[in-house]
C-alpha positions in Angstrom: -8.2 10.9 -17.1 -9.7 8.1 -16.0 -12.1 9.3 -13.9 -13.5 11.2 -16.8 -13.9 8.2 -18.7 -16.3 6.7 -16.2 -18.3 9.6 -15.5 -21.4 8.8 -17.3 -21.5 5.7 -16.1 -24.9 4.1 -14.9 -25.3 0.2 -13.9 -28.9 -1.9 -13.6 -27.4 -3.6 -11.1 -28.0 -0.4 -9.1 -31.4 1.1 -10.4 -29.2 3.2 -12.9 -27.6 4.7 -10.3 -24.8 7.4 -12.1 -22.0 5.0 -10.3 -19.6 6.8 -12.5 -20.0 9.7 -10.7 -20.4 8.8 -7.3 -17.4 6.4 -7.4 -15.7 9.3 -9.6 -16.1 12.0 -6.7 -15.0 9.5 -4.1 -12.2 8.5 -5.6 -10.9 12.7 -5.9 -11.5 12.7 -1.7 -9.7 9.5 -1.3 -5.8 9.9 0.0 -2.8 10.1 -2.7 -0.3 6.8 -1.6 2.7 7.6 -2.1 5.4 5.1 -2.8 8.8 6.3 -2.3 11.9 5.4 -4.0 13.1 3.3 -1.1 9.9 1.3 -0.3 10.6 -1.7 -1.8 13.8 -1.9 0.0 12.1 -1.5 3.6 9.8 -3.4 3.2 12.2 -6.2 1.9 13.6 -5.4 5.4 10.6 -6.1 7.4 10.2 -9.0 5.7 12.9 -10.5 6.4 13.0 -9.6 10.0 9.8 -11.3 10.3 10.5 -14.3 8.4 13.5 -14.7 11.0 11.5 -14.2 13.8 8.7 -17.2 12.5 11.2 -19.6 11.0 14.3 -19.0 12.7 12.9 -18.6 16.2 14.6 -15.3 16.5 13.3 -13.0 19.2 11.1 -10.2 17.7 13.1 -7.5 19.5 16.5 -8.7 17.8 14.5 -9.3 15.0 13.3 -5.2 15.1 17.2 -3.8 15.4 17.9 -5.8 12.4 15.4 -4.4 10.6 15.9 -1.0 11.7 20.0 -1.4 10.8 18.9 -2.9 7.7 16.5 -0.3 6.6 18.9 2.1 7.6 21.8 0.5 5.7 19.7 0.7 2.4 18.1 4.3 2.6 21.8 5.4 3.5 
């Protein structure tokens, strides 16, 4: 994988410090995101929801239960 690829990897920059590997082992500790199948949709949602609130004037709170019905309405 990619992290393979980099291994050996050494930059002036930091005394020839094996970057590739410290980066490399970092990156295996570091968290999985995972993106579900419905994220786009939510956050399409939320977006909207606070678009209304900054150029609509809508209240955030009416703003949130539209959100929350429209995230609902798309994740079924």
């Amino acid at each position: 994988g990619a992290i393979a690829k980099i291994a050996d990897a050494k930059d002036d920059y930091f005394s020839g410090a094996p970057i590739g590997q410290i980066f490399g082992d970092a990156a295996k500790e570091s968290p999985v995101q995972v993106l579900g199948v419905h994220d786009q949709n939510v956050m399409q949602q939320l977006t909207n929801a606070l678009s209304e609130v900054e150029r609509k004037g809508v209240s955030s709170d009416k703003a949130w239960e539209t959100a929350k019905k429209g995230v609902a309405n798309v994740i079924g």
